[in-house]
N, C-alpha and C positions, 0 to 999 in steps of 0.2 A: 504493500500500500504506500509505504513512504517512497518508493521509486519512482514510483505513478505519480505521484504530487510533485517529485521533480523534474519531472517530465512535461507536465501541465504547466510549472511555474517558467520552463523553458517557454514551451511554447504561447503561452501568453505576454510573455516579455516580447519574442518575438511580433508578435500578430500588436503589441503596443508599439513599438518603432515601427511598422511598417504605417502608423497610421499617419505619420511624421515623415515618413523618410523610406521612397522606395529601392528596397534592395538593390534590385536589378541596376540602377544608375549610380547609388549612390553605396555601394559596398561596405565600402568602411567604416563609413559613418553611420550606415544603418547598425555594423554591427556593435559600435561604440554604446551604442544609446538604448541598441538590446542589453546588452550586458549594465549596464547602469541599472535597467528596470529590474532586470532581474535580480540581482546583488539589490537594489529598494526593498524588493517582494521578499528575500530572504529576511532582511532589514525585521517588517512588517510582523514576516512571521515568526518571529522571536528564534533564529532557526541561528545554530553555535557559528563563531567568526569565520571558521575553515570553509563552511559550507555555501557561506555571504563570497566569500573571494572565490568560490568554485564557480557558484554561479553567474559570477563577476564578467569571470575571464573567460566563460567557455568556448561562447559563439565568437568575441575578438580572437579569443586563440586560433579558433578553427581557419575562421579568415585570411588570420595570420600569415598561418601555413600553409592555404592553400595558393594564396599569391604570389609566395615565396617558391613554391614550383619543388617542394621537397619532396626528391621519388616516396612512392608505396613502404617502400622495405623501413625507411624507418619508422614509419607511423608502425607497422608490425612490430617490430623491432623494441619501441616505447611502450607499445602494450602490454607485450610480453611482460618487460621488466617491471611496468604497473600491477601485472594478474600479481607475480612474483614476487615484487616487494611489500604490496600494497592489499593481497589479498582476503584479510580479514578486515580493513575498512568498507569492502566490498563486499563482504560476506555476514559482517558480525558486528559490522560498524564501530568497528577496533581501530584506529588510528595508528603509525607505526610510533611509540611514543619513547624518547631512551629517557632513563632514569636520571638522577642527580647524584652526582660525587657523592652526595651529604646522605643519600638512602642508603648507601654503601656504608658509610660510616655508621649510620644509627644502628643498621640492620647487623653488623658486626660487632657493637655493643651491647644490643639489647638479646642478641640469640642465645640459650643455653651452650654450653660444652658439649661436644661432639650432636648438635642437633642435625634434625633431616630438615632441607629446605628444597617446597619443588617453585620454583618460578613461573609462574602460569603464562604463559606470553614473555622471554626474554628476547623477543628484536634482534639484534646486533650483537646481545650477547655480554655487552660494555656491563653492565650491573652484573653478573655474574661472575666475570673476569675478577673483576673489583674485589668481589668479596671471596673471593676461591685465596687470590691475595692475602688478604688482610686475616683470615677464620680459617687457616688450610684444613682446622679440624673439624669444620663441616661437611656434610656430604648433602652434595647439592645437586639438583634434576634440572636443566635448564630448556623448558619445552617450546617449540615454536613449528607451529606449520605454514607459515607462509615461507616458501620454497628458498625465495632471494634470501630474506632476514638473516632464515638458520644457516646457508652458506655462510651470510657474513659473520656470524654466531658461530662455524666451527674452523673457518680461518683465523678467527681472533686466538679459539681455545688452543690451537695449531700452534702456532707462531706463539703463544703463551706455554709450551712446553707440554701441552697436553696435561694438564693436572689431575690427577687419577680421583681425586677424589670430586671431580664435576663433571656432569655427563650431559653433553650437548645433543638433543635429538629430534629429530624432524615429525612431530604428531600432533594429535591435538590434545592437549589437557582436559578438554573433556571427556576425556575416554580413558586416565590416568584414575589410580586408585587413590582418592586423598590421605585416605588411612594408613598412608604407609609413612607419610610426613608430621615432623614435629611442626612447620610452618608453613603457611600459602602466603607466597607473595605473590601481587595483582597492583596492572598498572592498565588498565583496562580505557572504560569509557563509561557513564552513565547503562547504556542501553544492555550490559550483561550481567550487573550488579546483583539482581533479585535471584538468576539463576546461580551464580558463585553460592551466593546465599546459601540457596538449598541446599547445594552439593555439598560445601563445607559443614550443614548439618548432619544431613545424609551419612557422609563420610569420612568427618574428621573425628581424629580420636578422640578423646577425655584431654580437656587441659590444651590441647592442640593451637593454634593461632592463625588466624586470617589476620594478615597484611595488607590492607589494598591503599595505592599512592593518590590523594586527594578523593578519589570517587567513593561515594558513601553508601550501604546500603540502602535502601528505602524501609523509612520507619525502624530500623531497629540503630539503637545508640551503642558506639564504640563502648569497648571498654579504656579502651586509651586514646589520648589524641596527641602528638608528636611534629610542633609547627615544622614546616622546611623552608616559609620565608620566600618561596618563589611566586612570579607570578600566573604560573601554570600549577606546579609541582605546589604545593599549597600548605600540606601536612600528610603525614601517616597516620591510617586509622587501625586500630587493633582492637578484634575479638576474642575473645578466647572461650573455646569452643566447653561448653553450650551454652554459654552463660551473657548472651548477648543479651539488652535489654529491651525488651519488646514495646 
């Protein structure tokens, strides 16, 4: 349903410049004044900043390139590396998001001695690296299925000597057993929040910890809140399993 809606908000941006400015003579400038309307309509619908500059730039971008006379293979080419890099904001409206130096820090202070930590979405791999570093005496699951990411997620662990006790792997955490982890760490987005929820019921052990970075569950209060001071990266929210507050 929400893809449809942006598809609609396209196409009415469009069919709103055309009423101004016909494409056919005036290219550019029609697609200037789409993309304004549409980036407005984002505006309107209270719709998050990433999504405002998507809708911004799409149709100037397309223009763009198409003027510019750029062969087929690389529009292919881009897509690819978009499915690749990018494909749980496409799929799970996951964002690719890397962590803060300072999560590394907190999350290396605050973990028990010899704990399990699975990373539920580690990207690039960089927050994992970090704390594989800093905690060698945890054993850490660093899960990522979007295809590109974990590449860059096990060149890093490569070239970082391979540390035996982090294991970099290409799947999806929702299909990983929580109950095998002392901790979840999550750096998500609003839209997967209620299901983590569950599953960290469902399947974390007694005493166990949900970490998730700035995004909140809906309705139930942390047990801890841990500011980070950023203007994205915001704080760390911690439950600990089951005693979240309803």
């Amino acid at each position: 349903m929400s893809r449809l809606r942006h598809v609609l908000q396209q196409l009415l941006a469009c069919l709103g410049a055309w009423v101004f400015i016909a494409p056919a003579q005036h290219l550019p400038a029609w697609s200037m004044l789409q993309g304004l309307l549409a980036a407005l309509l984002a505006i309107a619908l209270r719709q998050p900043g990433w999504q405002r500059l998507a809708h911004g730039l799409f149709v100037p971008a397309v223009v763009v390139m198409q003027q510019a006379g750029i062969p087929a293979t690389w529009y292919l080419l881009a897509l690819l590396l978009t499915v690749a890099l990018g494909r749980n904001a496409l799929v799970e409206r996951v964002p690719l998001y890397r962590s803060a130096r300072r999560v590394a820090d907190l999350l290396a202070g605050r973990l028990a001695a010899d704990a399990t930590l699975l990373e539920a979405g580690c990207g690039d791999g960089r927050l994992a690296l970090q704390l594989a570093a800093q905690r060698p005496d945890i054993q850490l699951s660093a899960l990522e299925n979007a295809v590109g990411s974990w590449l860059l997620a096990w060149l890093r662990w490569w070239r970082a000597g391979r540390p035996e006790r982090l294991a970099v792997a290409c799947r999806s955490f929702w299909k990983e057993d929580w109950g095998n982890y002392d901790a979840i760490y999550v750096f998500l987005s609003p839209e997967p929040m209620p299901r983590v929820w569950r599953k960290f019921l469902a399947e974390g052990q007694p005493d166990s910890l949900l970490i998730s970075n700035t995004f909140e569950v809906p309705d139930i209060q942390p047990d801890e809140r841990i500011p980070l001071g950023g203007p994205l990266q915001k704080e760390l929210l911690i439950w600990r399993h089951p005693n979240g507050s309803q």
